[in-house]
N, C-alpha and C positions, 0 to 999 in steps of 0.2 A: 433710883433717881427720879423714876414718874412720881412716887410720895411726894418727895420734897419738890418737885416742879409744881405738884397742886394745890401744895401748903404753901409756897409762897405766890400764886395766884390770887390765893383767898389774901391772904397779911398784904400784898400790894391793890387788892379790891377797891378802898377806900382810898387810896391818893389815886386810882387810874381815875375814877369818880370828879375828885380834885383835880385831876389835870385839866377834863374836858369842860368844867365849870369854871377856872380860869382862863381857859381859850376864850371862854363863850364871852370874857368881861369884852375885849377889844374888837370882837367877829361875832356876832348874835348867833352863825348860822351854826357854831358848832352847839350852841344848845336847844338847835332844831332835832327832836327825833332822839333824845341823849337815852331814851329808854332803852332802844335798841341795841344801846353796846353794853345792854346789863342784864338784857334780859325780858324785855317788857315791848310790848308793840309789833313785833314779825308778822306780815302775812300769811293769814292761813291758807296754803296748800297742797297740793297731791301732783305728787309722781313728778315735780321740777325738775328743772336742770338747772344746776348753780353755775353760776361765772363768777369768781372775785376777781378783779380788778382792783387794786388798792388806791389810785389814784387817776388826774385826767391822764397822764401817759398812756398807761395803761388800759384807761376805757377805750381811746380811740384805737389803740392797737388791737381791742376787743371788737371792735366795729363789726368786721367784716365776716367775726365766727359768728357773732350773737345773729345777724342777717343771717346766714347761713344756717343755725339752728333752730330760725324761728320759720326758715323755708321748708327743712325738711322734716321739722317734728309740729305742723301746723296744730293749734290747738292745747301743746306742752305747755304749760306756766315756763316762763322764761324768769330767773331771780337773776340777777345784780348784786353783789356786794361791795360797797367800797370802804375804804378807813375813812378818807376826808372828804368836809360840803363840796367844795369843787370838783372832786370826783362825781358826787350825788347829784350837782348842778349840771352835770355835760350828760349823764345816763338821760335826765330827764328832758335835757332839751333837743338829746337825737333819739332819742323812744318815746316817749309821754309816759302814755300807758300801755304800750305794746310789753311793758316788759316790768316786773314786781323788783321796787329797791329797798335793802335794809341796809341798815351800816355792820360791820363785822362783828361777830358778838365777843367778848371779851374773854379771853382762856380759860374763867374758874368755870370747873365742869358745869357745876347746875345751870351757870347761863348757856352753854354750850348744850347742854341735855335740851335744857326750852326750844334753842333756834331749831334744832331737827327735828324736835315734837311738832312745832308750827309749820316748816316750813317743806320738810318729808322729802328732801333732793332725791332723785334717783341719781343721778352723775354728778361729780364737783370737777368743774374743768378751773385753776388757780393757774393764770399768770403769769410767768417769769418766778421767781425765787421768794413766797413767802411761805416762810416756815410757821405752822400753829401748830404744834404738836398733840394737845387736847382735839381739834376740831379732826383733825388727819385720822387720830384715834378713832374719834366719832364715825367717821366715815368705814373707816373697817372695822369696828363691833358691828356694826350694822350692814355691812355687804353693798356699802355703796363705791361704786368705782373712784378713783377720784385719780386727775389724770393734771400733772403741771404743763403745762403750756409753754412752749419758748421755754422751757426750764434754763436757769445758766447759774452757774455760781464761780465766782472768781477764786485766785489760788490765796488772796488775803482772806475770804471768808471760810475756804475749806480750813486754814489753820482758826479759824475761829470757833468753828464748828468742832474740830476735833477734842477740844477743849470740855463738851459736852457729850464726845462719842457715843455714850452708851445710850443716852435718852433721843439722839440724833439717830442711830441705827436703829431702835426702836419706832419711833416715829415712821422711818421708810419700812419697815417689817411690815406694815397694812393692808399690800396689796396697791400697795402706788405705784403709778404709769408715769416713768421721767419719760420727758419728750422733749429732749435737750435743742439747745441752739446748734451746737457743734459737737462734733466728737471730744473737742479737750472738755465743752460741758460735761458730756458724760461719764468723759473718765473719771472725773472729780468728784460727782455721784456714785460712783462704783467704789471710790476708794474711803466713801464715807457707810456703805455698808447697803447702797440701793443692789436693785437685784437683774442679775445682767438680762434675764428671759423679758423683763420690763422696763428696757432702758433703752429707748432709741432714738435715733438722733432722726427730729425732721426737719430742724431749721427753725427762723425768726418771722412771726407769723406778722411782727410788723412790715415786713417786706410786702404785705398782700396789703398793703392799703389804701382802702378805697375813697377818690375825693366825687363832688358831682360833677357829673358830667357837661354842665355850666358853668363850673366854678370858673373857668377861664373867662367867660364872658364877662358874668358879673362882676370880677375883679376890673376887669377892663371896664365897663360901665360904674364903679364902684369909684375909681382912679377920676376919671372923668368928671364926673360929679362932684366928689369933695376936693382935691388937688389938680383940676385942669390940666394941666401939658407940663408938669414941672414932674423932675427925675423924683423918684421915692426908693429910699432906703427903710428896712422892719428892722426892729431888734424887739427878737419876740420871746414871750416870756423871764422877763427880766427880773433878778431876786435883789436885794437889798444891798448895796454897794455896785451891784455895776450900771445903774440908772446915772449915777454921777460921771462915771467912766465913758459910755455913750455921750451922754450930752454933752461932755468935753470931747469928742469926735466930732460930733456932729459941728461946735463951735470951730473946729479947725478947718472941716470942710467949706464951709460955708466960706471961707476966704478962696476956696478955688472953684466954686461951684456955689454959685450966692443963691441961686433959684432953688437949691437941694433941701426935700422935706425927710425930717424923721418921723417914720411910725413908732412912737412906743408905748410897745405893751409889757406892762406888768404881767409876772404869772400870778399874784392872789389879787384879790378884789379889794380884799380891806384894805391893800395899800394904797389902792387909785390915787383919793385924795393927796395923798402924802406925797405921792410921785409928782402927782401936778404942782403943787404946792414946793417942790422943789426947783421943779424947771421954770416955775416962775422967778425964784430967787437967785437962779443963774443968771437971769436976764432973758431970757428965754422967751417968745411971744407963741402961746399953745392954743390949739383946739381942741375940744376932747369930743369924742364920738356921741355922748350924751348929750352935746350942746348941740344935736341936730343941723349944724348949719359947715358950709365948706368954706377950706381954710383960703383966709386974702392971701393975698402977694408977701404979705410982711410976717407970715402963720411961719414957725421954724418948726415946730415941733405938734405931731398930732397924736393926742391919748387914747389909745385902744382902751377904752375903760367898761366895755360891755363883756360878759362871757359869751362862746359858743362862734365868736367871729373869726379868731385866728386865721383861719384857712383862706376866708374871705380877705386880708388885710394881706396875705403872704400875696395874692392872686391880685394884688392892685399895688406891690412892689417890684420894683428892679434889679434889688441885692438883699438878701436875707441875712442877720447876723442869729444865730441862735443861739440863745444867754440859757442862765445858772450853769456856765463856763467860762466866765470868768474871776468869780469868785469860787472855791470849792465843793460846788454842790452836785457836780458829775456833768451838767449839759441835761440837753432837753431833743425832744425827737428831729432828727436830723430829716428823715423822712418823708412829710408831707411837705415840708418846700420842693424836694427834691422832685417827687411826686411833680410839679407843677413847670417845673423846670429851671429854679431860680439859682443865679451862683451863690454856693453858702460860704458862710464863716461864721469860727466857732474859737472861743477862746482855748486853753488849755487843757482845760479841767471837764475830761470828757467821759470818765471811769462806769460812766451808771452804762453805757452803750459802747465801751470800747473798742470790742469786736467791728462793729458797723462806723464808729469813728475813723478809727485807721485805715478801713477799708476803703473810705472815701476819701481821706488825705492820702495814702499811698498812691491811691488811684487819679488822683488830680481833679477831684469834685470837690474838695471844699481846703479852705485854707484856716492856719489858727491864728492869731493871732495873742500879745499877750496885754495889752493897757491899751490907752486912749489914743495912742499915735498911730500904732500898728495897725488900729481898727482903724482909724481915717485914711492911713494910705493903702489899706486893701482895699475901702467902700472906691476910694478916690483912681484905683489903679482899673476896678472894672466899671464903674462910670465911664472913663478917660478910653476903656479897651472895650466898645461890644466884641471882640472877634473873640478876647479870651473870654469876657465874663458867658458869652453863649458855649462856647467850648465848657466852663466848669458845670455847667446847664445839663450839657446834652449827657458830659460824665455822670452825673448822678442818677439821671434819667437810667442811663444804662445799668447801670447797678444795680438801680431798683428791678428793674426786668429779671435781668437775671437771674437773683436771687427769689423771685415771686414762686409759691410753689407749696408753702408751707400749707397752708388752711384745706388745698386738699386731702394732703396727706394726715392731717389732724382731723379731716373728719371721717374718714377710711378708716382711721382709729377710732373711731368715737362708736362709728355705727353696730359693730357688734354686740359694742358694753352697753349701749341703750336699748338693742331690738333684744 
């Protein structure tokens, strides 16, 4: 089955090509750097430590390991990989150059043989659940550890997986370290042919994550300055169809709470414009954080339009809604509002983080809700209630404690395979 996985690597070589040079028509950034996913451009290195990260989820859930690895192995080349620019955009604006980014190189071996010539990882720590079956390879011909992170794989993908069993139990034959979310992660690893001496559960290293130590302030000073003394609701990172669904919230709100400002933030960049240019033809009166200046009395709506601010914009709201949940895209990190202490809500569609979703709707930290009503009268019900919307606060808060623990025990693992 590896033949034919690398014969049709090489036959899909030339549309992967065409894929990223059509993205690039509408987003310039992804034909920033495009050599990288083929082969061309990797920094040259010695003895790294790899991190992928596929996306911004993911890096910031990465935060607190790559701190940690650049504390204790001073000196190591620190590499980064992501799939997408806004992945490559958050590395850069919380590392600079404390830390070397490439983008992922692309499955046919010889670009895969290039990035480990260049780039020489001594350890590959990946993630949550991305499967390369070439690069995983590459890591064990060569006696490089390579360890999943947060590994998790759901009981939909286990049957998907199976489908490819043989090249899938090949793949985990390398000498790979699951370091599952949960036990049922693991099991699901086990039953796909990983290897029980190397399978253990340490938990969700998003749970270790880390905001600044100011962030409190400056949200409060941040509130102050652009929005004065008027309540503020986020819906943050928002995908395509639920910007409409929002601002018809916010439009209902506004009948019972006329002074109430929306933050919205898109999750991609390219769309800013579009998203403005929308809420203008609601009727809508926007400010957008670009436009430098703070929102009048008559401002309904204010665009998060810069990268790297999220956390900042959570830290100068009152009620968090966390979007790509309400349209089918899984939801988005539940975590750093919670971090901060804000009450959440979250649409339906919570599947990419469902373990940590449920946990916090069973637990009474966050509420779902499903269209444009239901998100007014839950923004409107903890408006109307400080005693509950601080109660869903202190619940998240709690969770997060509790479960914090993982990044220890993930570097307890790590230190052998690198000394």
């Amino acid at each position: 089955m590896r033949i034919l996985y690398n014969l049709l690597t090489y036959v899909l070589f030339l549309p992967y090509i065409g894929y990223w040079l059509v993205r690039g028509i509408t987003n310039r950034s992804y034909l920033q750097r495009i050599g990288e996913r083929i082969g061309i451009g990797y920094p040259r290195l010695e003895r790294s430590i790899w991190i992928h990260a596929v996306s911004v989820g993911e890096v910031v859930a990465a935060v607190p390991l790559i701190r940690a690895l650049a504390k204790r192995y001073p000196g190591r080349p620190l590499l980064v990989t992501t799939v997408t620019p806004t992945g490559a955009a958050r590395v850069a604006s919380i590392f600079g150059d404390d830390v070397h980014h490439t983008y992922i190189p692309f499955e046919a071996p010889t670009v895969v043989n290039r990035f480990f010539s260049a780039t020489n990882p001594e350890i590959a720590l990946v993630l949550e659940t991305e499967i390369w079956p070439n690069l995983y390879r590459g890591c064990g011909v060569r006696g490089i550890p390579l360890v999943l992170v947060s590994a998790r794989i759901s009981p939909k993908s286990v049957r998907s997986y199976r489908r490819l069993l043989p090249l899938f139990r090949e793949t985990l034959s390398h000498g790979i370290i699951i370091a599952a979310q949960s036990e049922a992660d693991a099991k699901r690893f086990l039953s796909l042919g990983a290897a029980p001496e190397r399978t253990r559960v340490t938990g969700n290293i998003k749970f270790d994550v880390e905001l600044p130590p100011d962030l409190s302030d400056r949200g409060r000073e941040l509130h102050a300055e652009l929005f004065g003394e008027r309540p503020v609701w986020i819906a943050a990172s928002t995908h395509e169809g639920e910007e409409e669904i929002v601002v018809e919230a916010q439009r209902m709100l506004l009948e019972t709470h006329p002074d109430l400002l929306l933050v919205l933030v898109p999750r991609h960049p390219q769309r800013f414009a579009a998203v403005r240019e929308m809420v203008v033809k609601q009727g809508m009166s926007v400010v957008s954080r670009t436009d430098g200046e703070p929102c009048s009395a008559d401002t309904q709506v204010f665009l998060g339009d810069t990268m790297g601010e999220l956390t900042l914009f959570y830290a100068a709201s009152d009620v968090a809604f966390v979007a790509g949940s309400l349209v089918p895209i899984g939801g988005h990190n539940l975590l750093e509002p919670a971090a901060l202490g804000l009450p959440l809500l979250s649409g339906p569609y919570i599947f990419n983080a469902q373990e940590i979703a449920d946990m916090f709707v069973t637990r009474g930290a966050c509420k779902l809700v499903r269209d444009a009503a239901e998100l007014a009268a839950a923004v409107d019900g903890l408006l109307s209630d400080p005693e509950t919307a601080s109660r869903l606060g202190a619940a998240g808060r709690e969770i997060l404690e509790r479960n914090r623990g993982s990044l220890a025990r993930l570097m307890a693992m790590i230190e052998p395979l690198v000394a």
